[in-house]
C-alpha positions in Angstrom: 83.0 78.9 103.2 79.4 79.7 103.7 78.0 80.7 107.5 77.1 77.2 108.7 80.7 75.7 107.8 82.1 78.5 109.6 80.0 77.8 112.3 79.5 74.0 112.5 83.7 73.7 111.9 84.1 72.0 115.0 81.0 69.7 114.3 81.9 65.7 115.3 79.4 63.3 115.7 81.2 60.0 115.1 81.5 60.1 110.9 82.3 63.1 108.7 79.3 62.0 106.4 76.8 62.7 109.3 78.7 66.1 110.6 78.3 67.1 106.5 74.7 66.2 106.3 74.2 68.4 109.5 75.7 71.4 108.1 73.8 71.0 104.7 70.6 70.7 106.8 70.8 73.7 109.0 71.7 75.7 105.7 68.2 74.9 104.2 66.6 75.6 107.2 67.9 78.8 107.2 66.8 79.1 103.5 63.1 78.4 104.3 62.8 78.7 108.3 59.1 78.9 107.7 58.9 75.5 105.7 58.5 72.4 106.6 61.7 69.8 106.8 60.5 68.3 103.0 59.9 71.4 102.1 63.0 73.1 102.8 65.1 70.1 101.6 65.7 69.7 98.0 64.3 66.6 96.7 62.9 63.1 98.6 66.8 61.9 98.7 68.1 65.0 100.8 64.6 65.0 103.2 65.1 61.2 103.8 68.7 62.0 104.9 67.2 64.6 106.9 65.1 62.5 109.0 67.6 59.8 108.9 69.9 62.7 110.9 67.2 63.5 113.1 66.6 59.5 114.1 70.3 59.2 115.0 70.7 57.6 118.5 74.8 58.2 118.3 74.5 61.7 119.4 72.2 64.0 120.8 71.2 67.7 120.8 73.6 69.2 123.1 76.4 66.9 120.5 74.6 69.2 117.6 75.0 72.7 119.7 78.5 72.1 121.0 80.3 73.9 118.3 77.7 76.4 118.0 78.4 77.5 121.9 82.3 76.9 121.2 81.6 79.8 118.5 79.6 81.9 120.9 82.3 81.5 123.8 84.8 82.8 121.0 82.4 86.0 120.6 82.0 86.6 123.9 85.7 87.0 125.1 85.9 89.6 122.9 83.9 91.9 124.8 84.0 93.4 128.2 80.3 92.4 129.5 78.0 90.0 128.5 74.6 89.4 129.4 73.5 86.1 129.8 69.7 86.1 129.1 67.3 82.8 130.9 63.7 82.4 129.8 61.2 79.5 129.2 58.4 79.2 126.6 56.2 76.7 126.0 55.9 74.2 122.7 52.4 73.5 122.1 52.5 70.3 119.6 48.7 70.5 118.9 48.0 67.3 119.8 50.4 65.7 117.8 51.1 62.0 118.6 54.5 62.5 119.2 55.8 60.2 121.9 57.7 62.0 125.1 55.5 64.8 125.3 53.6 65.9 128.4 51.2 68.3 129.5 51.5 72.0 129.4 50.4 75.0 131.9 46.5 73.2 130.7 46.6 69.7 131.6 45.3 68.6 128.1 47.8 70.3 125.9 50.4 68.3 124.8 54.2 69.7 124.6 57.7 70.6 126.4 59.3 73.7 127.4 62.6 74.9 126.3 64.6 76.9 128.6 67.6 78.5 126.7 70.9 80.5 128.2 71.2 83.3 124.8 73.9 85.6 125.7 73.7 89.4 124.0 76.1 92.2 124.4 74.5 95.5 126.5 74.6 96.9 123.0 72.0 93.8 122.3 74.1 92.4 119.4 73.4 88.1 120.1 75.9 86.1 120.4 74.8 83.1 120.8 73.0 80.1 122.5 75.7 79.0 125.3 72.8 76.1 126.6 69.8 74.9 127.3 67.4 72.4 129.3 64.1 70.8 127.5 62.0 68.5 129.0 58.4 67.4 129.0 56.6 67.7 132.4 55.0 64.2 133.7 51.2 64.0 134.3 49.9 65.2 137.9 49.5 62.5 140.3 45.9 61.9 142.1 46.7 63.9 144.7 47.4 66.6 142.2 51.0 66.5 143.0 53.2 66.6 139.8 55.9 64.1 139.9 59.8 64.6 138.0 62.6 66.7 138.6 61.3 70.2 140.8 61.0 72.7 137.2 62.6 75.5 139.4 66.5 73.9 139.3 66.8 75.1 136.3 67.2 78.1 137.1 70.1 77.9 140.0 71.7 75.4 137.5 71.2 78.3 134.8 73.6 80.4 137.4 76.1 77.5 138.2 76.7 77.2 134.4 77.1 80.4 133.8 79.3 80.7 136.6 81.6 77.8 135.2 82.1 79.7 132.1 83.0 82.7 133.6 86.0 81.1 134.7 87.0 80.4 130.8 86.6 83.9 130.3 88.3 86.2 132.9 88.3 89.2 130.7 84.7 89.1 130.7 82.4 90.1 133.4 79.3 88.0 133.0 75.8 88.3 133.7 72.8 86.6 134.5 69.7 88.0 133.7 66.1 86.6 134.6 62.8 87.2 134.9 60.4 87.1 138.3 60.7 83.0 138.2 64.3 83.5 139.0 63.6 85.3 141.8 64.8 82.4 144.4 66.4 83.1 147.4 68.4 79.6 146.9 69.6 80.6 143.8 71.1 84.1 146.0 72.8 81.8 148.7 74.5 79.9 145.4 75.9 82.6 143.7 77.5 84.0 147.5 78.6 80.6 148.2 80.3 80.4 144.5 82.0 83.5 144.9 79.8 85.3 142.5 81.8 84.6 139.9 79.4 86.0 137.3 77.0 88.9 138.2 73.1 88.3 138.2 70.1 90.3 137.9 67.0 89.6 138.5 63.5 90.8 138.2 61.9 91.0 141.8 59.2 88.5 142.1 58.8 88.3 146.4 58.2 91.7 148.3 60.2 90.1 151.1 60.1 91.1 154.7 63.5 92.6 155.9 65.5 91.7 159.1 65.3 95.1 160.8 61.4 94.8 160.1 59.4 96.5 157.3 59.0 95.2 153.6 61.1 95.3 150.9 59.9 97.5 148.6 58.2 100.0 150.7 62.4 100.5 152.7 63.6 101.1 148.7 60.6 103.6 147.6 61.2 105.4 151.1 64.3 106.8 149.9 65.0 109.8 147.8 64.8 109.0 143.7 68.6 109.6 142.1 67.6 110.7 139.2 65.3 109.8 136.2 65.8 108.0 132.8 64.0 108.2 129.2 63.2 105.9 126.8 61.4 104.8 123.7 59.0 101.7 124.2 58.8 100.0 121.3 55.2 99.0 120.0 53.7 96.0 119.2 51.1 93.2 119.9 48.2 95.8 120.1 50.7 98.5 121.9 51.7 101.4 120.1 54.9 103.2 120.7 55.4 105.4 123.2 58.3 107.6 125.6 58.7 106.2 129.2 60.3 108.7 132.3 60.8 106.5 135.1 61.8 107.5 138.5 65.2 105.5 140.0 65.3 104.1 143.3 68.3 102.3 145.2 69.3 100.4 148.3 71.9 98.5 149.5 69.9 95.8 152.0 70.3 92.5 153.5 67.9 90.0 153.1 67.7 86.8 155.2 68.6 83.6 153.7 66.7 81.5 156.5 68.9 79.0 157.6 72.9 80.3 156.4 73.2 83.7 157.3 72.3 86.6 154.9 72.9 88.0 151.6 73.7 91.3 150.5 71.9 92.6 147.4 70.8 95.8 145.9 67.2 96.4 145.3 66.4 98.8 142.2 62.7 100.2 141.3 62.4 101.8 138.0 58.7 103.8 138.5 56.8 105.4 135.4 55.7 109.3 136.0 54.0 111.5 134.1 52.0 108.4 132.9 49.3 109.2 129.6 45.7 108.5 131.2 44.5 104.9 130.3 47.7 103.7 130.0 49.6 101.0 132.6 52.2 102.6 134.2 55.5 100.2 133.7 57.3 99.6 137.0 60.5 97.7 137.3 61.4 95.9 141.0 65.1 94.2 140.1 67.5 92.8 142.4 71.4 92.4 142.1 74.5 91.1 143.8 76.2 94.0 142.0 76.3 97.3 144.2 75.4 100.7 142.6 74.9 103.9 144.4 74.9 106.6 141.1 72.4 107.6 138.6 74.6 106.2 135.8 75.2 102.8 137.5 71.6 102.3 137.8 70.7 103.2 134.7 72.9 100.6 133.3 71.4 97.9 135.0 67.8 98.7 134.0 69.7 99.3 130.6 70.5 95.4 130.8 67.1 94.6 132.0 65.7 95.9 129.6 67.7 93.7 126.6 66.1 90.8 128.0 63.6 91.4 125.5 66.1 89.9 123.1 65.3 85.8 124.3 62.0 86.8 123.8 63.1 87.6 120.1 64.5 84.4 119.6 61.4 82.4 120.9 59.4 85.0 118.1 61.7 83.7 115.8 61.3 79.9 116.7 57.9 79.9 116.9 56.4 82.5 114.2 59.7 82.7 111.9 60.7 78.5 111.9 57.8 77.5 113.0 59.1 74.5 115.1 55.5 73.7 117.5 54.6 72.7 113.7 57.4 70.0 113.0 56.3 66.4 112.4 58.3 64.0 114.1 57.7 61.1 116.0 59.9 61.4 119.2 60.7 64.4 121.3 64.3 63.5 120.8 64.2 63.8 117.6 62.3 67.2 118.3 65.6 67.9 120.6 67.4 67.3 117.5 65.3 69.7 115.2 65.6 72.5 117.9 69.3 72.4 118.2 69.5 73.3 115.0 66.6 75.8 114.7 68.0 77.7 117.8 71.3 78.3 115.7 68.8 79.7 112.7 67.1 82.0 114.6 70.3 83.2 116.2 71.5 84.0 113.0 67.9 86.0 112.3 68.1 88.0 115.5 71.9 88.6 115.0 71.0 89.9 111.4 68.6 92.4 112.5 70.1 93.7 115.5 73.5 94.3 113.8 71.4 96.0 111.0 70.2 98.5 113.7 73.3 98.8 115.5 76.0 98.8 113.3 74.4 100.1 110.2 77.6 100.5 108.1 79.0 97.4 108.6 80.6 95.5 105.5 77.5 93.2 104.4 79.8 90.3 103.2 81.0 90.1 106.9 77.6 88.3 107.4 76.0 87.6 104.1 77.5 85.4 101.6 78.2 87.2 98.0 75.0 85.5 96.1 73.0 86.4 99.6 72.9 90.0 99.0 73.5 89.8 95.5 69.9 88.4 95.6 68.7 90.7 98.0 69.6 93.7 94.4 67.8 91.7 91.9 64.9 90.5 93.5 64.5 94.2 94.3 65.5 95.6 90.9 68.4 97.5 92.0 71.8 97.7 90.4 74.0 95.8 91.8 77.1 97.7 93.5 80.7 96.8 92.3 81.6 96.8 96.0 80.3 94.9 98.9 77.4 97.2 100.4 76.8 98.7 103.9 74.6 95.5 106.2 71.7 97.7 107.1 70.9 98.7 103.2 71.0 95.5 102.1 68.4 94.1 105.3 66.5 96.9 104.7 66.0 95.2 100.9 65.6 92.3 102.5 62.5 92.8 105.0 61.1 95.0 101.6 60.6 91.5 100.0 59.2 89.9 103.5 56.8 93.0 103.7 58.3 95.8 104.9 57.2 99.5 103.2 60.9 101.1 104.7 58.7 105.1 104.8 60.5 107.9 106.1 58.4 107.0 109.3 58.3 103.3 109.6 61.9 103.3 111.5 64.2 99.8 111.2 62.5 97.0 109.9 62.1 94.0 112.5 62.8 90.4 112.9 58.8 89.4 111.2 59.9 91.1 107.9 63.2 90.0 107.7 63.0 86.7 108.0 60.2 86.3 105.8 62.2 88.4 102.8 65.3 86.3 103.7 63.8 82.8 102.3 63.4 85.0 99.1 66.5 86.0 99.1 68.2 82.3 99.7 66.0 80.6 97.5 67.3 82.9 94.5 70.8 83.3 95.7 70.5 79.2 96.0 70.1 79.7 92.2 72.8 82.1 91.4 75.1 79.8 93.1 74.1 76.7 91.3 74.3 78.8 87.7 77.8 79.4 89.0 78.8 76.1 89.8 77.1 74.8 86.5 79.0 77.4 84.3 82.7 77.5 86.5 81.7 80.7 86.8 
């Protein structure tokens, strides 16, 4: 059973036929992420069925997820805490006449914004894509007024549906982790008046004014630091790679909900010292329902914080690795379509890497399919091993082929490489299966 049976099992969209085709479809788009939908299908018959999949009006994107977040519930009650990661990006279409779209943060770009839930483990391993909202926004009115459904619900519903799930899963602690945009009070009030059924933490946005008097950050920097932490910031996008000491700060406070009381939270600030000259000092402002009055509870919150940078991942992937702002279709729900599956694909990038870094000497067939890193050998004229080898050897062959030098200094090789050297890898191991199949091999 290759990876998209075993993930799409639970697929029904009204005819076995149709839940088939999916399954087939999401395969090749994991072959050739960076293709387009022809060019990743094999042959005019299987693209036209691919479009004819995409037009369906039986069924729509969050039909095409469902078993993919049954899957990733399955995952996650398996571990103790999972973080539940919120972002948005934008789609820019290009000007593509592709009818649904609206404008973007410039007026006359045309696209939509996606605005996933991608829950990770604190060890970072993805799990998943449990939902998401896309829309398109509508044009401003004359009195520059935009007119739809208020953008910043999404976040408080983010909460409530995390929330929900926590309920299915009450041997995991859950939690919600956002950027500044999150930072609504409303969406505070919600979780109290839920119960707090699922933690959240948030990156601090407002530097409120307190009840007692004073601000907010000023009452949490006043205090003595608990202790410092040390880590490695990763480079890239014109940064290079450097170690971070930050400074811990923490307070218990209550904060004024305005109209229904107050609500407890805890404010951490994470603050760079010893900063190199010319360089931004990184400073962290989060707040949480969750209380924490050590060194080692702190540090495990700006631990979690900090593997939000795993949604970002997964929009690198969409956008740079399947290339979806490129796809050519006519309607955005057909785009809706298209991105259901491509979220699942770039899951299954991210989860590939991450796992390679993390779990180094786990069994590769666990994840790979035999021909998969079969391929992964020949293409890079290595002897195959009469035993299924270790993951992070053979994605280290893999990113090789998608660019990767693997030097004694170049560290693990990231999500770029490795999804370029993987449609290598699936368009041969595509051919060792069908020389297989031909032969009853």
């Amino acid at each position: 059973m290759s990876w998209a049976d075993e993930e799409f099992r639970e697929l029904d969209l009204g005819d076995k036929r149709r839940d088939s085709r999916a399954m087939r479809l999401v395969e090749r788009l994991a072959e050739r992420p960076t293709a387009s939908i022809p060019g990743a299908c094999n042959g005019w018959a299987e693209t036209q069925a691919a479009y004819r999949f995409l037009s369906g009006d039986e069924y729509d994107w969050m039909d095409i997820l469902e078993p993919h977040r049954q899957c990733t519930r399955a995952r996650m009650a398996e571990h103790p805490v999972v973080l539940c990661l919120q972002d948005t990006t934008e789609l820019n279409f290009n000007g593509q006449a592709i009818a649904g779209l609206g404008p973007l943060s410039y007026e006359a770009q045309r696209g939509m914004y996606l605005h996933p839930t991608f829950a990770v483990t604190p060890a970072r391993e993805p799990l998943g894509v449990l939902d998401a909202w896309m829309w398109a926004r509508e044009p401003k009115a004359a009195d520059g007024t935009r007119p739809g459904v208020k953008e910043s619900l999404r976040w408080m519903e983010g909460y409530a549906r995390v929330a929900e799930l926590a309920g299915e899963l009450p041997e995991t602690r859950l939690v919600y982790v956002a950027d500044r945009e999150a930072d609504i009070r409303e969406l505070m009030v919600r979780a109290r008046e839920l119960g707090t059924p699922a933690d959240w933490l948030l990156r601090s946005k407002h530097n409120r004014a307190l009840p007692e008097g004073g601000r907010l950050w000023a009452k949490v920097l006043a205090s003595a630091p608990l202790g410092e932490i040390r880590f490695t910031l990763p480079g890239g996008r014109g940064r290079t790679a450097r170690e971070v000491r930050q400074a811990l700060y923490a307070q218990r406070l209550t904060l004024s909900d305005g109209r229904r009381g107050t609500v407890e939270v805890t404010c951490l600030i994470a603050r760079e010292i010893g900063v190199p000259p010319g360089v931004k000092p990184i400073e962290w402002r989060l707040l949480t329902n969750r209380e924490a009055e050590t060194l080692e509870a702190v540090a495990e919150l700006i631990d979690w914080y900090r593997a939000r940078w795993e949604i970002e991942l997964l929009f690198l992937v969409l956008k740079e690795g399947c290339r979806v702002e490129a796809l050519q279709l006519a309607t955005m729900e057909r785009i809706e379509r298209a991105l259901a599956l491509f979220l699942v694909v770039a899951w299954r990038i991210a989860r590939l890497m991450r796992l390679g870094r993390t779990l180094p000497d786990l069994d590769a067939a666990l994840l790979l399919e035999p021909e998969e890193w079969q391929a992964a050998y020949i293409l890079a004229k290595k002897p195959l091993p009469k035993q299924p080898p270790r993951l992070n050897a053979v994605l280290r062959l893999i990113a090789q082929l998608g660019g990767f030098l693997g030097r004694k200094g170049d560290g693990e090789p990231g999500v770029k490489t490795i999804w370029l050297g993987l449609q290598r890898v699936m368009d041969f191991a595509a051919g060792i299966k069908f020389a297989r199949e031909a032969h009853g091999l």
